[in-house]
Structures are given as structure tokens and as C-alpha cells.
The first five atom37 places (N, CA, C, CB, O) and aatype in JSON, in Angstrom:
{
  "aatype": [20, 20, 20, 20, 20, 20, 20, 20, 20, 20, 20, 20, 20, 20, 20, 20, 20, 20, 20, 20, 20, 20, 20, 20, 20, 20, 20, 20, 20, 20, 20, 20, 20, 20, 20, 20, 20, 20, 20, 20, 20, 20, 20, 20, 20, 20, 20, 20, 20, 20, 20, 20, 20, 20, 20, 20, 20, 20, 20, 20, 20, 20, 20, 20, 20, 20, 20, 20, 20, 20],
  "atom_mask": [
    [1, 1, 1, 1, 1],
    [1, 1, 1, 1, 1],
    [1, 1, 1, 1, 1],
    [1, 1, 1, 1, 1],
    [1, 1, 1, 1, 1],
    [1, 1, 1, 1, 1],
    [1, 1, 1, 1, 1],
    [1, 1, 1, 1, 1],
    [1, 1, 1, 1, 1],
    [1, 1, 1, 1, 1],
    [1, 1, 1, 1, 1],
    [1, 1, 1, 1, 1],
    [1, 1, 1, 1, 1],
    [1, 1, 1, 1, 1],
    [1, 1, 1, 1, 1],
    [1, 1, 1, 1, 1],
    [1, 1, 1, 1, 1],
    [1, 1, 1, 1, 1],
    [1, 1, 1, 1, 1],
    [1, 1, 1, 1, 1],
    [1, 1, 1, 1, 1],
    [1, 1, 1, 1, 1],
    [1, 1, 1, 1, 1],
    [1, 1, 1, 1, 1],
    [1, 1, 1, 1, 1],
    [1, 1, 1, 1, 1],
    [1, 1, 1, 1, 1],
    [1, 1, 1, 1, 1],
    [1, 1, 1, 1, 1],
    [1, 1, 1, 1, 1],
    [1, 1, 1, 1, 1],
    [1, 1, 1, 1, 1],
    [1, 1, 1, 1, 1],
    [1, 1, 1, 1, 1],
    [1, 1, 1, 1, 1],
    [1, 1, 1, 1, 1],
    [1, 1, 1, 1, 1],
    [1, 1, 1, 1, 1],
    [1, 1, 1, 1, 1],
    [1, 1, 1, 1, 1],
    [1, 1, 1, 1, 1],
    [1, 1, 1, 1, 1],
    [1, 1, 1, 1, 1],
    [1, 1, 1, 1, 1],
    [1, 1, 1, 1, 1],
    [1, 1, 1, 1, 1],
    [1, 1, 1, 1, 1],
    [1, 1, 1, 1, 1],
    [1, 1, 1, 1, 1],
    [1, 1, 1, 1, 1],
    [1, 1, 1, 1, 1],
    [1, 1, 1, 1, 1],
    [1, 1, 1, 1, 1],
    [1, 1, 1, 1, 1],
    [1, 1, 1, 1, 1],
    [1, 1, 1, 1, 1],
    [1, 1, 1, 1, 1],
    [1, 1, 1, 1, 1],
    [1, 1, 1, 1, 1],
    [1, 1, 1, 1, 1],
    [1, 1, 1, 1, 1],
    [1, 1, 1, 1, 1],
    [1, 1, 1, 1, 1],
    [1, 1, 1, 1, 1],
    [1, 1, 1, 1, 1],
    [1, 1, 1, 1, 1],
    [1, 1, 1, 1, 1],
    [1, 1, 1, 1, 1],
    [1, 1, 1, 1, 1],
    [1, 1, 1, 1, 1]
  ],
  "atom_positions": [
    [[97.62, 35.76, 122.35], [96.68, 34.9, 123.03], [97.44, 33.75, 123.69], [95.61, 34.36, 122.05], [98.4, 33.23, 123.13]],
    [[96.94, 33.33, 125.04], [98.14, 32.65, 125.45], [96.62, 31.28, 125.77], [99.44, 33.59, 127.08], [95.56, 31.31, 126.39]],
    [[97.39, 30.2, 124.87], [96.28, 28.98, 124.87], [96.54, 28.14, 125.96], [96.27, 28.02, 123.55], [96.07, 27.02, 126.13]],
    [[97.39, 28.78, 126.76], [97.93, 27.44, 128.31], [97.16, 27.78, 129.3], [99.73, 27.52, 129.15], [97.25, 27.46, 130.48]],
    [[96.27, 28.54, 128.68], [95.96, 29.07, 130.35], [94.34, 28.32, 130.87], [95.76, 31.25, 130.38], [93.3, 28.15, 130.23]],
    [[94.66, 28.01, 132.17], [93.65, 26.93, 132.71], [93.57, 27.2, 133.83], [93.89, 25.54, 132.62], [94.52, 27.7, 134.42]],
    [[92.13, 26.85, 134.54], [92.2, 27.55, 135.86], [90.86, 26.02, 136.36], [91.6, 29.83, 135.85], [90.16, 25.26, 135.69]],
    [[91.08, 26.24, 137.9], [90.22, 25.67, 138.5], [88.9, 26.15, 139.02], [90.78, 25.29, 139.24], [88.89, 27.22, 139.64]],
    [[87.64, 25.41, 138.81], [86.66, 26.17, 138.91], [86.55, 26.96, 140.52], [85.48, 25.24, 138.5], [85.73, 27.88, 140.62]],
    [[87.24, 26.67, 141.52], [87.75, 27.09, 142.46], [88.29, 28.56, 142.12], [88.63, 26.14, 142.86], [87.71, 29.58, 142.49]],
    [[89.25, 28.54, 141.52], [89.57, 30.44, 141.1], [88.89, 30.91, 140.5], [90.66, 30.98, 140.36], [89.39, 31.65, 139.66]],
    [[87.21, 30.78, 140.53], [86.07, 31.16, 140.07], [84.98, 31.56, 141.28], [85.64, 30.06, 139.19], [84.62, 32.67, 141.68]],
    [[84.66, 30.42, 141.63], [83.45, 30.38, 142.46], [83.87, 30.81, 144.33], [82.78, 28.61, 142.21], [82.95, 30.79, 145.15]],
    [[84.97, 31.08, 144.67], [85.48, 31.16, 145.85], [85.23, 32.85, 146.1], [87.05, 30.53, 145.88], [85.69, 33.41, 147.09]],
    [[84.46, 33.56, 145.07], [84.17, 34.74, 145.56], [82.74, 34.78, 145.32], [84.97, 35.84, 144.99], [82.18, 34.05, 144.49]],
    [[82.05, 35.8, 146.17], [80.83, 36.44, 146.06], [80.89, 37.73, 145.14], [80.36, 36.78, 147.43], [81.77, 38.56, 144.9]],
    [[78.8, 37.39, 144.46], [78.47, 38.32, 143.77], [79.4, 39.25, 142.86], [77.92, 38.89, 144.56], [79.57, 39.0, 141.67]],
    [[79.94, 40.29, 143.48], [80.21, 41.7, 142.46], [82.0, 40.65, 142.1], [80.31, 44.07, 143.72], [82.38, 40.35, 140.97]],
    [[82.58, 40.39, 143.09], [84.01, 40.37, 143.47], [83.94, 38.76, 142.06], [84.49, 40.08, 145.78], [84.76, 38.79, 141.14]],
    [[83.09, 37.78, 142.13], [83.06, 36.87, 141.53], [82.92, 37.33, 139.64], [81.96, 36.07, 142.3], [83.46, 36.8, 138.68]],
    [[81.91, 38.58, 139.71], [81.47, 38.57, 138.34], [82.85, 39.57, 137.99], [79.68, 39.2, 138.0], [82.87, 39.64, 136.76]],
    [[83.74, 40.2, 138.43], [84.71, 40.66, 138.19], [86.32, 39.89, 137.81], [84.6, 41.34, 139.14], [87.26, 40.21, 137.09]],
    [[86.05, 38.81, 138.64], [87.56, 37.96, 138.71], [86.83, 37.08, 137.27], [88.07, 36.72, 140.67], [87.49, 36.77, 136.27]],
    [[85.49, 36.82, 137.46], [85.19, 35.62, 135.93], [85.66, 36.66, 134.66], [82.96, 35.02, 135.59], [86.45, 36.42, 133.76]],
    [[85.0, 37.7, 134.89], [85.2, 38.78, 133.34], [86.89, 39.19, 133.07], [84.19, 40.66, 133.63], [87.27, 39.61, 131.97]],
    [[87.97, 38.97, 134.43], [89.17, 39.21, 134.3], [89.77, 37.68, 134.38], [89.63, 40.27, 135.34], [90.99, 37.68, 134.21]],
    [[89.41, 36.85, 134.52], [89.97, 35.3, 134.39], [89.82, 34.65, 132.62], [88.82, 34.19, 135.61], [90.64, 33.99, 131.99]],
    [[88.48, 35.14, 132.22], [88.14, 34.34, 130.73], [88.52, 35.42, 129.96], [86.46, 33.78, 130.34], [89.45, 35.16, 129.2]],
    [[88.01, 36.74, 129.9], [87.89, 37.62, 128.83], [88.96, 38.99, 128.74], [86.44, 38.04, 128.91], [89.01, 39.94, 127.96]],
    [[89.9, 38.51, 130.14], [91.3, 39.09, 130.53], [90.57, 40.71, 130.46], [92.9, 38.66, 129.23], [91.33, 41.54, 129.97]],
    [[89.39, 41.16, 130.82], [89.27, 42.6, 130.8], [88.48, 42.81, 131.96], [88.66, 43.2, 129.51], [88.3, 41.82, 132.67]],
    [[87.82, 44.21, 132.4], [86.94, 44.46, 133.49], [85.71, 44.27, 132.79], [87.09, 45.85, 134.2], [85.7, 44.2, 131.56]],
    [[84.63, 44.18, 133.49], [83.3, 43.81, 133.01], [82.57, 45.07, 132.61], [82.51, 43.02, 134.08], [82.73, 46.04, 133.35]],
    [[81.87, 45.19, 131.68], [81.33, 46.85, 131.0], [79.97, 46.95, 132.58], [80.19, 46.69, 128.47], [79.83, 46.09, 133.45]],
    [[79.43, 47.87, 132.5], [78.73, 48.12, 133.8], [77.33, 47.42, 133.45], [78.6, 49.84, 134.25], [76.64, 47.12, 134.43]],
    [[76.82, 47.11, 132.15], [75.55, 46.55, 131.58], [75.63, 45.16, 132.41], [75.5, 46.4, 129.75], [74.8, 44.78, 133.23]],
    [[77.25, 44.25, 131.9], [77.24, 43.13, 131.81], [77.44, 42.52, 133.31], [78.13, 42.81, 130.8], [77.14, 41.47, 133.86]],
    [[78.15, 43.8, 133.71], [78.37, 43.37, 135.38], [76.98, 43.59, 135.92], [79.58, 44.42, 136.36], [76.61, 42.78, 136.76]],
    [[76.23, 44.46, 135.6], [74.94, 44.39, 136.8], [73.65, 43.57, 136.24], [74.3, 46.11, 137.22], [72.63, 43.25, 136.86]],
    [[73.95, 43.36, 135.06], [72.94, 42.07, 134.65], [73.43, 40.89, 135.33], [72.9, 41.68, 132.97], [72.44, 40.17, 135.5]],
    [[74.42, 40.34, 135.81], [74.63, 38.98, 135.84], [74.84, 39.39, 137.73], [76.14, 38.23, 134.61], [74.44, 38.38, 138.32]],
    [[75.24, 40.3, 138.62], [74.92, 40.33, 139.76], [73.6, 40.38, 140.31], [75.48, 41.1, 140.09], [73.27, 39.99, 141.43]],
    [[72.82, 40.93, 139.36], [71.08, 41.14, 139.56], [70.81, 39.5, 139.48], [70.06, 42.26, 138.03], [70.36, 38.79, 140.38]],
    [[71.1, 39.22, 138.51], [70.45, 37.78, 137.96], [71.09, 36.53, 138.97], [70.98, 37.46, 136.11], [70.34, 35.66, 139.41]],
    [[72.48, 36.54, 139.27], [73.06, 35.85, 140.43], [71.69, 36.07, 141.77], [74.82, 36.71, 140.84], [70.68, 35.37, 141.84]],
    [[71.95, 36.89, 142.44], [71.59, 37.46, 143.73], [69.86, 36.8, 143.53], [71.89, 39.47, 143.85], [69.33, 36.19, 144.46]],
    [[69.21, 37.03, 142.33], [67.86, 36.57, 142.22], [67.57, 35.11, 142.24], [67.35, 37.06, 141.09], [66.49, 34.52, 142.25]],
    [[69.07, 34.57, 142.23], [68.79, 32.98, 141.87], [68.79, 32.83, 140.45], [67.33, 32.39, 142.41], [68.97, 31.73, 139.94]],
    [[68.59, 33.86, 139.75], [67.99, 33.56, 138.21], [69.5, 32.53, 137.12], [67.57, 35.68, 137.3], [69.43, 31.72, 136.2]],
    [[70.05, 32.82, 137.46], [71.49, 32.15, 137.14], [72.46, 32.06, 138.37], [72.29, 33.04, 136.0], [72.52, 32.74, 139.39]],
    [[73.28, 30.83, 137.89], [74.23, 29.72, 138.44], [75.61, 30.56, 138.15], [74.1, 28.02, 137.54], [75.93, 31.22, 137.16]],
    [[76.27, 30.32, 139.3], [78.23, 31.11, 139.3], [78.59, 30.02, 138.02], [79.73, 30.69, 141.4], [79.38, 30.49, 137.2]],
    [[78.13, 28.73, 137.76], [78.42, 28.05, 136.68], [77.7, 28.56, 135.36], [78.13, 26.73, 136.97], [78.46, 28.6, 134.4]],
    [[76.81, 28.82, 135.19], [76.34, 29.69, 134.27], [76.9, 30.97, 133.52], [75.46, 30.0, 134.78], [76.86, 31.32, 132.34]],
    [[77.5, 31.62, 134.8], [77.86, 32.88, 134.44], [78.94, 32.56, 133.83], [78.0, 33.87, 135.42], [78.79, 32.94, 132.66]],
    [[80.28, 31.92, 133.98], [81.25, 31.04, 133.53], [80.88, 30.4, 132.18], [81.46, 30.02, 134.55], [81.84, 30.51, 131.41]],
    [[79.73, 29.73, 131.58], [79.76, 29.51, 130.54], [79.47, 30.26, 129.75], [79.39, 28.8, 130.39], [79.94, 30.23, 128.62]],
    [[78.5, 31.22, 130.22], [77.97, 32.33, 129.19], [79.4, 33.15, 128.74], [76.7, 33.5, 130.04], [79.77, 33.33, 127.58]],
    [[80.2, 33.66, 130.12], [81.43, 34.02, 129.44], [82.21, 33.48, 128.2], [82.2, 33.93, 130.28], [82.52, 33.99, 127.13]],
    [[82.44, 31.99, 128.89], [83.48, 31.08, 128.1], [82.94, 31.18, 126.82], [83.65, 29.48, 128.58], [83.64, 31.74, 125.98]],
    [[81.91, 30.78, 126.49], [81.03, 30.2, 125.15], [80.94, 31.63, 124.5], [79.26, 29.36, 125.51], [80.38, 31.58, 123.41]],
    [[81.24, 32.56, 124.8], [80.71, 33.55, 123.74], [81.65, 34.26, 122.67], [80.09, 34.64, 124.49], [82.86, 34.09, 122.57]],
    [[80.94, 35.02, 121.95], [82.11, 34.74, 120.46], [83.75, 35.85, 121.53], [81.09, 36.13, 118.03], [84.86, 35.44, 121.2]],
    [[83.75, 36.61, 122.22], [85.04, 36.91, 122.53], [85.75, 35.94, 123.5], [85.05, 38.2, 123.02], [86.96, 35.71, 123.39]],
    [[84.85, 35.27, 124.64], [84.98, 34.0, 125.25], [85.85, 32.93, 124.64], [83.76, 33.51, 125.36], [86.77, 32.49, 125.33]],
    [[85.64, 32.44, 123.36], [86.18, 31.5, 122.23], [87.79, 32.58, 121.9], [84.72, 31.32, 120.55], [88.94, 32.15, 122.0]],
    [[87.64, 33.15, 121.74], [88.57, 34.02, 121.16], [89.36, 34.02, 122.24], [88.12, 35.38, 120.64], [90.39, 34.03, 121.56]],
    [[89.72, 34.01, 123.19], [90.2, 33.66, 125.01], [91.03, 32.3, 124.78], [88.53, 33.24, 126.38], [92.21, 32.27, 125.12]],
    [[90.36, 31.08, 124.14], [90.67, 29.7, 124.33], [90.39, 29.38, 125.7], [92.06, 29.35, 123.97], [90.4, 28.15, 125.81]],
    [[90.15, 29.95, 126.79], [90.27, 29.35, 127.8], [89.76, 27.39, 128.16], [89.58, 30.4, 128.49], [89.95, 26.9, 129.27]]
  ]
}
């Protein structure tokens, strides 16, 4: 686990939809996104229903998220 690693919310939010929920799931959780988790959170983006900041915390905050340190 490498605990240095820090990024600007910029190497986050500077992409759209699919390309964004892919670089967040390979930026925090260093893996590709399972197909559930990627098309729940592009559905829910695209609807307005959640925030590119949202999607970012739900990553960060969750028990493999923590396990990341990011």
C-alpha cells in the first residue's frame, strides 16, 4: 500500500461520465470498476442524482476506499 499517494481533485473531475467513473475507480481503489458499480454511478451522474464529488467520496470512504489511504 503506498500511503504517499495524493492527487488533485483536478485528476478527477477533468473527465466525463464513463472515462471519469473509470480514472476515480483506478485513482482511489487502484482497480477497474465491476460493471454494477460503473453503471450505477454513470446512470446516477448523467441523472443529476449524484455529484463527480460524491462519487469520489463514496469511493474514498468505503471500507476498501480506507484500505487505499488515499
Amino acid at each position: 500500500m503506498n500511503k504517499d499517494k495524493q492527487y488533485d481533485i483536478s485528476d478527477f473531475t477533468k473527465y466525463d461520465d464513463e472515462a471519469f467513473v473509470d480514472n476515480a475507480y483506478d485513482l482511489i481503489l487502484s482497480r477497474k470498476p465491476d460493471t454494477d458499480g460503473k453503471n450505477h454511478f454513470i446512470n446516477n451522474l448523467r441523472q443529476g442524482i449524484i455529484s463527480k464529488i460524491e462519487i469520489i467520496d463514496e469511493l474514498r470512504f468505503s471500507e476498501e476506499g480506507k484500505k487505499e489511504n488515499i
